[in-house]
C-alpha positions in Angstrom: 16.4 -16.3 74.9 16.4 -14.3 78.2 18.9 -10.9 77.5 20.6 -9.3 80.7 20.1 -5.7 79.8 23.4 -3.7 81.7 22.3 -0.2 82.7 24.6 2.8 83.2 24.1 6.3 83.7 23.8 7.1 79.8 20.6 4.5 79.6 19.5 4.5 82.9 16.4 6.9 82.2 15.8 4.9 79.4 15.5 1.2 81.4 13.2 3.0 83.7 11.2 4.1 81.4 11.2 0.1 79.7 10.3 -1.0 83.9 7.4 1.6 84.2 5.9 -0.1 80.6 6.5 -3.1 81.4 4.3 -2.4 84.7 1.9 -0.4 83.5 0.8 -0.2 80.0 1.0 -4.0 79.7 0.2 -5.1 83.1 1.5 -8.7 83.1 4.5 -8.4 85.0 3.6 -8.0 89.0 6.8 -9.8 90.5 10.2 -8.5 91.3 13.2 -10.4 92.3 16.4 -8.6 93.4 19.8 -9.4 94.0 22.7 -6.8 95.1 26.5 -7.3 95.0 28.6 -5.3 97.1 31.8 -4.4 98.7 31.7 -4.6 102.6 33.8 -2.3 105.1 34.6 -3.3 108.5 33.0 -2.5 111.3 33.3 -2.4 114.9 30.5 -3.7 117.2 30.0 -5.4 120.1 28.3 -8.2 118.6 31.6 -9.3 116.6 32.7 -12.0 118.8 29.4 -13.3 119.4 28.5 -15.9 116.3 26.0 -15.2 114.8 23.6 -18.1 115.3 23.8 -16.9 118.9 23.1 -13.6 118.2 19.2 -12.4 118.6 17.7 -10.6 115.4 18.2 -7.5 116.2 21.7 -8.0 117.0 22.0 -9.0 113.6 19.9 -6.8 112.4 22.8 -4.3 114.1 25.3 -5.7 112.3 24.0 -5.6 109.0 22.8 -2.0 109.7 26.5 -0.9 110.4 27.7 -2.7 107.4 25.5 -1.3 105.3 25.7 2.4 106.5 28.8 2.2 107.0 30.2 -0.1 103.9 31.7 1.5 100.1 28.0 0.5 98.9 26.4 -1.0 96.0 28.4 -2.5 92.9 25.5 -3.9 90.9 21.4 -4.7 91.7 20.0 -7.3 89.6 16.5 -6.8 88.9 13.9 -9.6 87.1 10.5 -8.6 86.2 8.4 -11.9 85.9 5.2 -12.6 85.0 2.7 -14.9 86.8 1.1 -16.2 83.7 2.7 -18.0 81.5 4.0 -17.0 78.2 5.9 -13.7 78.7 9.6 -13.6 79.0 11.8 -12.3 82.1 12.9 -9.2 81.6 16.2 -8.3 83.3 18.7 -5.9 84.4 21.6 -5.6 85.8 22.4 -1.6 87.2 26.1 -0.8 87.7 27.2 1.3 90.2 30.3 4.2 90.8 31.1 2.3 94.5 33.0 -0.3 94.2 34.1 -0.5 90.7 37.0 1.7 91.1 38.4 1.6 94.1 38.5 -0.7 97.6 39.2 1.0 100.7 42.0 0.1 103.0 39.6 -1.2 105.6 37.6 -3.7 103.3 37.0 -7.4 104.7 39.3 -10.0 103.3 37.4 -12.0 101.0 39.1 -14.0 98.3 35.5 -14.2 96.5 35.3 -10.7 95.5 36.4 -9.7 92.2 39.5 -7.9 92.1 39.1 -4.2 91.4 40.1 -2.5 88.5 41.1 0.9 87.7 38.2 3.4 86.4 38.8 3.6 82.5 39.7 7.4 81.5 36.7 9.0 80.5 37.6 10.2 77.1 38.2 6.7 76.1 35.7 6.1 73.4 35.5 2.5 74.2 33.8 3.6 77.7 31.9 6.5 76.8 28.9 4.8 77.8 29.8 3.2 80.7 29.5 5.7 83.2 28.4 4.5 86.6 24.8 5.2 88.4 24.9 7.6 90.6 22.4 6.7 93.7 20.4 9.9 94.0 19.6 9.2 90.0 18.5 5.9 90.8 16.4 6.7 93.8 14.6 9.1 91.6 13.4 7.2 89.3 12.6 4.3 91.6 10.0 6.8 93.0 8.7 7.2 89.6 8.9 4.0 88.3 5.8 2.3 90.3 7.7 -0.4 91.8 7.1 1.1 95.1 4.4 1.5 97.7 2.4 -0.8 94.8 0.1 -3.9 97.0 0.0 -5.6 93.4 3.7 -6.5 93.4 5.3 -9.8 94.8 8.8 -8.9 96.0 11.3 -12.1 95.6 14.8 -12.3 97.1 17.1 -14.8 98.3 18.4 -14.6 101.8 17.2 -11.0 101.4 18.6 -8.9 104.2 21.0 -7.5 102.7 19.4 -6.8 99.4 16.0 -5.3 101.1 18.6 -3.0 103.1 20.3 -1.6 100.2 17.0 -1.4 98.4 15.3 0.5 100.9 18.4 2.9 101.1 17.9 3.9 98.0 13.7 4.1 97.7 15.1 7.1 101.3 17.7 8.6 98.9 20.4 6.9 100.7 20.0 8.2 104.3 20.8 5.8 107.4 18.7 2.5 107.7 16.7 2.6 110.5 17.8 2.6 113.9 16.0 -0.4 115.3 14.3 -3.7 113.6 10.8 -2.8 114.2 11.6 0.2 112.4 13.2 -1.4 109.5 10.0 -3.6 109.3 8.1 -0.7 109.4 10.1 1.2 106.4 9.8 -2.6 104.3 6.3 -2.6 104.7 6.1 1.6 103.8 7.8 0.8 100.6 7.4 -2.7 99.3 3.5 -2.9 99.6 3.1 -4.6 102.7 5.1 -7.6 104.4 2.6 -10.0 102.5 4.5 -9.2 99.3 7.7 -10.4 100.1 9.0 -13.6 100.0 12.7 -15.0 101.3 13.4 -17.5 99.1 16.3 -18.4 101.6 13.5 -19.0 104.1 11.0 -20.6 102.2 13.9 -23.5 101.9 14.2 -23.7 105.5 10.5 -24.4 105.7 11.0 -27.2 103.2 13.2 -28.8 105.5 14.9 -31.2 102.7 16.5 -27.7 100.9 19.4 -26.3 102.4 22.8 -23.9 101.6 23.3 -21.2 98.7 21.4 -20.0 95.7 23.4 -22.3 93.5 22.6 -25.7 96.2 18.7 -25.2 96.0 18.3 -24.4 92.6 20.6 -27.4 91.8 18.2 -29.7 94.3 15.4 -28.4 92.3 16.8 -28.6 89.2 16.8 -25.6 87.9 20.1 -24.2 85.8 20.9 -20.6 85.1 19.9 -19.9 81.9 22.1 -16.6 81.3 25.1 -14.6 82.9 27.2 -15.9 85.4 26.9 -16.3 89.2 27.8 -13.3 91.9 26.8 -10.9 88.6 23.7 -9.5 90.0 21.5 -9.2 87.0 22.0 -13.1 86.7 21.4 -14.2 90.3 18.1 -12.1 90.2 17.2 -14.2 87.2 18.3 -17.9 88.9 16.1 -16.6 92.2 13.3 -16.1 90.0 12.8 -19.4 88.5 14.2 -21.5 91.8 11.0 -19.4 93.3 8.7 -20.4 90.5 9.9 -24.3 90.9 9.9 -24.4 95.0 6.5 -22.9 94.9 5.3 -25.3 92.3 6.7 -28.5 93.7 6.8 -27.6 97.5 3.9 -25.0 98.1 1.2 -25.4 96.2 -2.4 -24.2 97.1 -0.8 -20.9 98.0 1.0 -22.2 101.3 3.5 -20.1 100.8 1.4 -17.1 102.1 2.0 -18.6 105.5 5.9 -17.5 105.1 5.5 -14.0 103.7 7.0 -11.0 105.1 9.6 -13.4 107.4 13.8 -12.6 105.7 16.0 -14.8 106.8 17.9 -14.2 109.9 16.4 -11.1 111.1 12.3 -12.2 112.1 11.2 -12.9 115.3 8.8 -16.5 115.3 
């Protein structure tokens, strides 16, 4: 039975520290698949009225760079630590965050699918003691010390991943701006994430397939594969349904390695 371990800031030191022996002193676990959740603010761009499948990567690259710079921030990251051998179970988390939990600004999107804030418990309640939200710069320092980063041995897994890579590379630079052009984003991915040949877009790798189309939930249903714990748009359990949809497409529509081919391309934003 897979657990969803949910991190705070009273146990985050202490997941890291489970992540860093997880990588290290056992050194079976060398993939990674992340999923964020998040609130998004509105933005104005001269791209808006241009839809998007007309719009050229870096346009959209644009757009998601104002979002994200610009948006409340993260609610939760889901992160699954896999092993490539058989016989070791996922280990999962699921880190809660201070934006978005408490508050939604007057200028956020209307989206019906988001779930509907609630107030921040008082902080002497003793039913919420532990439940204090991660604070960014706490997170981004022990991402730096965890070894997930700059680390060629690690397959990064996402599903339609720009977003996710974005937020994920704002916090490996302590939150400062995403870069200011594509090329540099690629360049920041490739800094951080060992190299463009460790990441895979599980949204793209469908697309390939030609014969697997829409959302996380439609592909891993076309491949048969059911979420085994949590529930969807909870990040800790996407990251575990991307995980084994990625283990199942690769084993039943790229074997021999031919997904090496597709490394390094996210969805949306690569030029081909």
């Amino acid at each position: 039975m897979v657990v969803i371990q949910s991190v705070w800031a009273s146990n985050l030191e202490a997941e890291f520290g489970r992540i860093c022996d997880a990588l290290y002193s056992h050194g079976r676990y060398s993939r990674v698949t992340v999923d964020t959740e998040f609130y998004l603010a509105r933005h104005s761009r001269s791209s808006d009225n241009i839809h998007p499948c007309c719009q050229s990567p870096e346009q959209r690259y644009q757009d998601i760079r104002a979002r994200v710079d610009g948006g409340l921030g993260l609610r939760q990251l889901g992160l699954t630590l896999s092993s490539e051998l058989t016989g070791y179970p996922d280990l999962v988390w699921e880190f809660n965050f201070g934006c978005g939990l408490h508050r939604v600004p007057k200028d956020l999107e209307s989206n019906n699918t988001l779930p509907k804030p609630q107030p921040w418990p008082r902080r002497q309640d003793p039913r919420y003691m532990n439940l204090e939200p991660i604070q960014s710069y706490d997170f981004s320092k022990l991402l730096h010390c965890s070894g997930l980063l700059c680390n060629p041995d690690i397959t990064w897994v996402f599903f339609h991943s720009a977003y996710d890579i974005a937020y994920l590379l704002k916090l490996a630079t302590f939150y400062r701006p995403l870069p200011p052009s594509l090329s540099d984003f690629y360049t920041g991915i490739t800094t951080f994430f060992g190299g463009s040949h460790c990441i895979f877009d599980l949204k793209y790798l469908a697309c390939c397939t030609h014969h697997l189309s829409g959302g996380l939930a439609d592909v891993s249903k076309s491949l048969g594969v059911e979420r085994i714990a949590g529930e969807a748009h909870q990040a800790g359990s996407d990251s575990l349904l991307t995980s084994h949809t990625y283990e199942c497409m690769i084993y039943v529509c790229f074997p021999f390695d031919r997904a090496a081919s597709h490394a390094g391309i996210l969805y949306g934003i690569h030029y081909i």
